[in-house]
DOFIZA-484221 format. One line per field, with one value per residue: residue number from 1; x, y, z of N, C-alpha, C in turn. Coordinates in nm, 2 decimals. Example, Ala and Ser with C-alpha at 12.3 -4.5 7.8 and 13.67 -1.06 7.14 Angstrom:
! DOFIZA-484221
nr = 1:2
npx = 1.32:1.28
npy = -0.57:-0.22
npz = 0.78:0.71
capx = 1.23:1.37
capy = -0.45:-0.11
capz = 0.78:0.71
cpx = 1.32:1.29
cpy = -0.33:0.00
cpz = 0.78:0.79
! end
This chain:
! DOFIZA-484221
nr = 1:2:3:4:5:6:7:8:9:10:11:12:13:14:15:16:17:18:19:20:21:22:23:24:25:26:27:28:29:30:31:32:33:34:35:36:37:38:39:40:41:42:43:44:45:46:47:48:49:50:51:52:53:54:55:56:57:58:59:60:61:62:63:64:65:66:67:68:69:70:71:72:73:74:75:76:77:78:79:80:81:82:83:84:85:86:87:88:89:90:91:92:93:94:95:96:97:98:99:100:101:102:103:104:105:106:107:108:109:110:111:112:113:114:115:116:117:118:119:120:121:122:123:124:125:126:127:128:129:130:131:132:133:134:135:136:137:138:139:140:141:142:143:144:145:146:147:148:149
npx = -16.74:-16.48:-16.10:-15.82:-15.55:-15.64:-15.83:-15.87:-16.06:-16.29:-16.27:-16.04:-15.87:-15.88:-15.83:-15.53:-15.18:-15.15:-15.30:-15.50:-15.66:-15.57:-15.37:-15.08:-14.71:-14.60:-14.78:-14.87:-14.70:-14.72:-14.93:-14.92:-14.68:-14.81:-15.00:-14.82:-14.67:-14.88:-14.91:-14.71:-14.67:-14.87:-14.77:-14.55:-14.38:-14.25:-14.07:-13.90:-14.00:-14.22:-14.18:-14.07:-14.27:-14.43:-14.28:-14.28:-14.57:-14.56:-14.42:-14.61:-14.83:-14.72:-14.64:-14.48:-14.54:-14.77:-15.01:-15.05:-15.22:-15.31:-15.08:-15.00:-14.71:-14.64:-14.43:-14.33:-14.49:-14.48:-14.48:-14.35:-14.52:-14.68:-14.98:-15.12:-15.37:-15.45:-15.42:-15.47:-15.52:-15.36:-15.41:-15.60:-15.75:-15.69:-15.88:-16.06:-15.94:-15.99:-15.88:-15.71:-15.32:-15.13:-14.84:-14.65:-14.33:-14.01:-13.86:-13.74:-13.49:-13.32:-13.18:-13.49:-13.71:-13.99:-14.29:-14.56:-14.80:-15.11:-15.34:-15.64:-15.86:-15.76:-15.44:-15.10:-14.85:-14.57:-14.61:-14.87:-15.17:-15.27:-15.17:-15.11:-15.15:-14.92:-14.68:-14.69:-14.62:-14.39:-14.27:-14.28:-14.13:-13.88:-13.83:-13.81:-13.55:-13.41:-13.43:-13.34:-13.04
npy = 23.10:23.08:23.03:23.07:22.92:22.84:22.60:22.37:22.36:22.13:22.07:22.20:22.00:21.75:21.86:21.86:21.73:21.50:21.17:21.08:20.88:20.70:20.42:20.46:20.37:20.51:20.54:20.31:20.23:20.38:20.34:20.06:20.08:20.23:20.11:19.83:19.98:20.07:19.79:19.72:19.90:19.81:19.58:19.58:19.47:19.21:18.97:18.81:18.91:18.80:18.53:18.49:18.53:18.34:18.11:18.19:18.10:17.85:17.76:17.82:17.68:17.43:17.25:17.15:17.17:17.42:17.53:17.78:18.03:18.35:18.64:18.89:19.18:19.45:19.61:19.89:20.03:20.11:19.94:19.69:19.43:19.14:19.00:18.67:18.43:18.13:17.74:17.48:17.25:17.05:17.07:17.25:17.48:17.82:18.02:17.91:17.99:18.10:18.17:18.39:18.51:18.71:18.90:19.13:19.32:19.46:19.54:19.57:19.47:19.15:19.07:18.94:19.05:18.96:19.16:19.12:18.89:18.79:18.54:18.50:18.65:18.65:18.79:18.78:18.94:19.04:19.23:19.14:19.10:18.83:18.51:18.28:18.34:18.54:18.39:18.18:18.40:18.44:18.17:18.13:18.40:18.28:18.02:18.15:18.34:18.10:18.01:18.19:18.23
npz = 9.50:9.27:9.36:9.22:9.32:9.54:9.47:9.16:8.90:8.78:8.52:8.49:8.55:8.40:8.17:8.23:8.16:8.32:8.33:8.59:8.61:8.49:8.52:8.73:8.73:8.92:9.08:9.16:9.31:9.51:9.62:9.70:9.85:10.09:10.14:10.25:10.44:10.66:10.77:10.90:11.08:11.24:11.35:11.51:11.71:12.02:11.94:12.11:12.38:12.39:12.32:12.62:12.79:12.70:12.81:13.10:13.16:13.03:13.23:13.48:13.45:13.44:13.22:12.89:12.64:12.51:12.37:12.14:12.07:11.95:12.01:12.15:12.16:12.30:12.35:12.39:12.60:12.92:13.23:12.98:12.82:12.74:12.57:12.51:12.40:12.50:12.50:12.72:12.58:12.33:11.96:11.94:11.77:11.73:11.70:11.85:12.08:12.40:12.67:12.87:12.92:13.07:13.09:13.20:13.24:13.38:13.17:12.84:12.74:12.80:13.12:13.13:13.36:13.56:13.64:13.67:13.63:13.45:13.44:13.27:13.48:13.73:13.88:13.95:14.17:14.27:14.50:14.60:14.81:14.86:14.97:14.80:14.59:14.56:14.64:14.39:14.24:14.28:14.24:13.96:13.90:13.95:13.83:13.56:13.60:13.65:13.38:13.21:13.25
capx = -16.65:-16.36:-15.98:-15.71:-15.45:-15.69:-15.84:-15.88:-16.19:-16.30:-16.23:-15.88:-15.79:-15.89:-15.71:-15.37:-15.11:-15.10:-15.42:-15.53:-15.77:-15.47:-15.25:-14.91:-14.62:-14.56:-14.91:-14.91:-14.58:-14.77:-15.04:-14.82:-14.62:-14.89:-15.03:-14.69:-14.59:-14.96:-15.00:-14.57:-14.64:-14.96:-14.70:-14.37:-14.40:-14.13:-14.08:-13.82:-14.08:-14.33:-14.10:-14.02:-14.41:-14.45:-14.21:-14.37:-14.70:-14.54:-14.39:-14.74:-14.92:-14.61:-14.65:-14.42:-14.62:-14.87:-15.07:-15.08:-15.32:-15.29:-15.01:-14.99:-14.68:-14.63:-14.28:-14.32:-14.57:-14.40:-14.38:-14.36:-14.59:-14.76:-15.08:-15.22:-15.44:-15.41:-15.53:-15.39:-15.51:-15.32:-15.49:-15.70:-15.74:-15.64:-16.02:-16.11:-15.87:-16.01:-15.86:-15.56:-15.22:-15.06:-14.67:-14.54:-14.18:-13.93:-13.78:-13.75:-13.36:-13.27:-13.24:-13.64:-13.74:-14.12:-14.33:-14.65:-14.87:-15.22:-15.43:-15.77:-15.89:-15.62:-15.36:-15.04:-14.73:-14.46:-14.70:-15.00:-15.20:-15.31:-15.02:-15.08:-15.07:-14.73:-14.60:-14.74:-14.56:-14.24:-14.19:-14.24:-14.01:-13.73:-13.86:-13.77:-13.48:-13.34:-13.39:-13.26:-12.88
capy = 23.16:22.99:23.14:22.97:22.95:22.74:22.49:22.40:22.35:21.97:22.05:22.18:21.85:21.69:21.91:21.80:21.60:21.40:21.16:21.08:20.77:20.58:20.33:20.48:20.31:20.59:20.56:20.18:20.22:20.49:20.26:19.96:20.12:20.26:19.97:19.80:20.04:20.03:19.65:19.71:19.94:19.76:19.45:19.64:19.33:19.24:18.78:18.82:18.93:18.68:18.40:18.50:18.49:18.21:18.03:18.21:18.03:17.68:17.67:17.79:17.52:17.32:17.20:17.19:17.22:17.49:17.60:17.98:18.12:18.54:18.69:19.07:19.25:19.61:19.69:20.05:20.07:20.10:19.85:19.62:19.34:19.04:18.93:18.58:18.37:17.99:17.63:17.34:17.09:17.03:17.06:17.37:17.62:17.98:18.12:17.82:17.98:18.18:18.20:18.50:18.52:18.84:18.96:19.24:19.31:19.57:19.62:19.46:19.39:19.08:18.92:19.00:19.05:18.94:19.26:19.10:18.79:18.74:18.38:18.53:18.78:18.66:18.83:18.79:18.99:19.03:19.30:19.07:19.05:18.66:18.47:18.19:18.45:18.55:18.25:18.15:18.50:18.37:18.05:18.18:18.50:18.18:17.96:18.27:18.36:17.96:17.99:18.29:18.22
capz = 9.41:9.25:9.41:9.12:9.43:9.65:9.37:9.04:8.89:8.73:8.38:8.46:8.59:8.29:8.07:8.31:8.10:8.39:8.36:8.66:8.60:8.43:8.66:8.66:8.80:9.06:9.14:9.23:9.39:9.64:9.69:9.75:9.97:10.19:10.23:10.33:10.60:10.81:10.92:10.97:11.21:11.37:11.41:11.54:11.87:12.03:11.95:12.29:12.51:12.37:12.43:12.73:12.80:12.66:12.94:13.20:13.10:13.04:13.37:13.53:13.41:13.44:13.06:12.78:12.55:12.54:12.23:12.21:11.98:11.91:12.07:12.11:12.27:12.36:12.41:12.42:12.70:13.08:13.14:12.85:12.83:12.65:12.60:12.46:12.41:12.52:12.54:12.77:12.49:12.17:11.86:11.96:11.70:11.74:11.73:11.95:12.25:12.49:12.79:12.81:12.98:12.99:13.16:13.21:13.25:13.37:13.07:12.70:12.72:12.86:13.10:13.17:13.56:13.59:13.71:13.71:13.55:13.47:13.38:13.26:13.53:13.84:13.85:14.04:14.20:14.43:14.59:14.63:14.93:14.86:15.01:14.72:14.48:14.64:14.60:14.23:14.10:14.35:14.15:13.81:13.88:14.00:13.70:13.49:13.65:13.59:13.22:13.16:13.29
cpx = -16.52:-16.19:-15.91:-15.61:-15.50:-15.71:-15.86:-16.03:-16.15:-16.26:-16.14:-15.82:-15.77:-15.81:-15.56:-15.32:-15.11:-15.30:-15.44:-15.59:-15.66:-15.40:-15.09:-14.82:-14.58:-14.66:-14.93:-14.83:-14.61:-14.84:-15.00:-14.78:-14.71:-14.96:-14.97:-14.68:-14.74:-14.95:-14.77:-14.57:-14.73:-14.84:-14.60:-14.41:-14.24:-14.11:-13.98:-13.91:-14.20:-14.28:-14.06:-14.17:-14.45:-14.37:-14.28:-14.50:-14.68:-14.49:-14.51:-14.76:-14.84:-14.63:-14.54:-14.39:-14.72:-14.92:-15.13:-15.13:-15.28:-15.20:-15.01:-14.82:-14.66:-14.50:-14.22:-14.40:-14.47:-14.54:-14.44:-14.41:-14.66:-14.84:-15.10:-15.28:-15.40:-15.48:-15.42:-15.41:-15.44:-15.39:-15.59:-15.70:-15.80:-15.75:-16.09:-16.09:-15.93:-15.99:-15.73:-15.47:-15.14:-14.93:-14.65:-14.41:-14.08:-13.91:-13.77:-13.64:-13.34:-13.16:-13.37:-13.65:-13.90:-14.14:-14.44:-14.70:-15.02:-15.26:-15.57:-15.73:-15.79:-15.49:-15.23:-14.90:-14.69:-14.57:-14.84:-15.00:-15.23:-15.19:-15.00:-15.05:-14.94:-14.67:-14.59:-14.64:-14.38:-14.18:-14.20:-14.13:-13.86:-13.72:-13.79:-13.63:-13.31:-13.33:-13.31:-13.12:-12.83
cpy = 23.08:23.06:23.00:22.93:22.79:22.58:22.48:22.33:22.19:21.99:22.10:22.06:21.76:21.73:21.91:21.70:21.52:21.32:21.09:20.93:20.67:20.55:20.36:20.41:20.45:20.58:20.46:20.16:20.29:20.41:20.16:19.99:20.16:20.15:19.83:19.86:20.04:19.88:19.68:19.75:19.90:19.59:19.48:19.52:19.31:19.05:18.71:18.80:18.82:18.55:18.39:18.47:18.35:18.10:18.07:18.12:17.91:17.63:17.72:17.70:17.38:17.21:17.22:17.21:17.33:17.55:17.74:17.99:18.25:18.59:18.83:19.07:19.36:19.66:19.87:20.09:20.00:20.04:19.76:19.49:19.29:19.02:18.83:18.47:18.22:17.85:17.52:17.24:17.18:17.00:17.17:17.48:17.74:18.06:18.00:17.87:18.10:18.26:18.28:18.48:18.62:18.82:19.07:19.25:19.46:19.66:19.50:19.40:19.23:19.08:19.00:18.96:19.13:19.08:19.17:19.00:18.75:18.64:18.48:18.68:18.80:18.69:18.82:18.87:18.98:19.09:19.27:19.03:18.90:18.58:18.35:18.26:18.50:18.49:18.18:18.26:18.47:18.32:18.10:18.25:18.40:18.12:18.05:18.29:18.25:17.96:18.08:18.31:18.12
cpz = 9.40:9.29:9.28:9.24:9.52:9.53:9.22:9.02:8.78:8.61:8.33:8.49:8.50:8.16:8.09:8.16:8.16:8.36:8.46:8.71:8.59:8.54:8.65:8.73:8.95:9.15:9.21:9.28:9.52:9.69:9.75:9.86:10.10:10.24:10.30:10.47:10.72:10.88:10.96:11.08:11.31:11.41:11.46:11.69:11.88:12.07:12.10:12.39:12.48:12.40:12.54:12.83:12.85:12.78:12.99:13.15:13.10:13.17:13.50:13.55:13.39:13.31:12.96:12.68:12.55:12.40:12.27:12.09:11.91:12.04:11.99:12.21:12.27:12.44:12.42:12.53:12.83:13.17:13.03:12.90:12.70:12.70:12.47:12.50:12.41:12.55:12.60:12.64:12.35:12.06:11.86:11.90:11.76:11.79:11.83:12.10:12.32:12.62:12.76:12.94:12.97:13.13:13.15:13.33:13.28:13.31:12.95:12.69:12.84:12.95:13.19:13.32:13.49:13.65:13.78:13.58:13.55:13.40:13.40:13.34:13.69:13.79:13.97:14.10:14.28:14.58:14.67:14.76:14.98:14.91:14.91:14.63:14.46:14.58:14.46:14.17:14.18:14.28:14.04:13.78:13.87:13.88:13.58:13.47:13.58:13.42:13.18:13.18:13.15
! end
């Protein structure tokens, strides 16, 4: 049974002034817009904490260069961290890079204090029982440290 209240039936709609099918300027302005504001909020990243990454990573591999691929970061998750993807060689496209480097970080203001860093599936911290591992998230934290002054 039809309630007027809840819906209207198909050949009130049609009898609307407004037609519905036609492209109205408010109409492509809705659509526009909505499809504006989703990839905005899948990119809200934060280009600070990626460059800050990004060091961490070059002075790893003690490189100056480093080709990074897809970077994500996540400045709203405790703590805040990057992850991407990377190749020691130059010239290596983007969907070519496989290997990942992720950071996370205290906090998103500067000046960033290293939490923790992973190459692939090793990962390293202050807290680490490996005593090279130790030492690898040691020098980066200092490495870090040195740029950031």
């Amino acid at each position: 049974m039809f309630h007027p209240l809840i819906a209207r039936r198909r050949s009130d709609l049609s009898a609307s002034p407004i037609n519905w099918r036609e492209a109205t300027p408010l109409r492509n302005g809705l659509v526009l817009s909505l499809l504006l504001m989703f990839p905005t909020t899948a990119f809200a990243q934060s280009p600070d904490l990626e460059a800050t990454c990004q060091s961490v990573a070059k002075g790893f591999f003690m490189m100056d260069k480093l080709a990074i691929g897809t970077i994500q970061s996540f400045p709203e998750l405790k703590p805040p961290g990057v992850r991407m993807t990377y190749s020691t060689r130059q010239g290596t496209a983007p969907a070519d890079m496989t290997d990942t480097f992720e950071c996370e970080f205290d906090k998103t203001d500067r000046p960033h204090h290293l939490v923790r860093f992973c190459v692939s599936s090793t990962c390293y911290s202050p807290n680490e029982a490996n005593g090279d591992r130790k030492r690898r998230f040691e020098e980066a934290r200092i490495l870090l440290e040195r740029s950031e002054k």
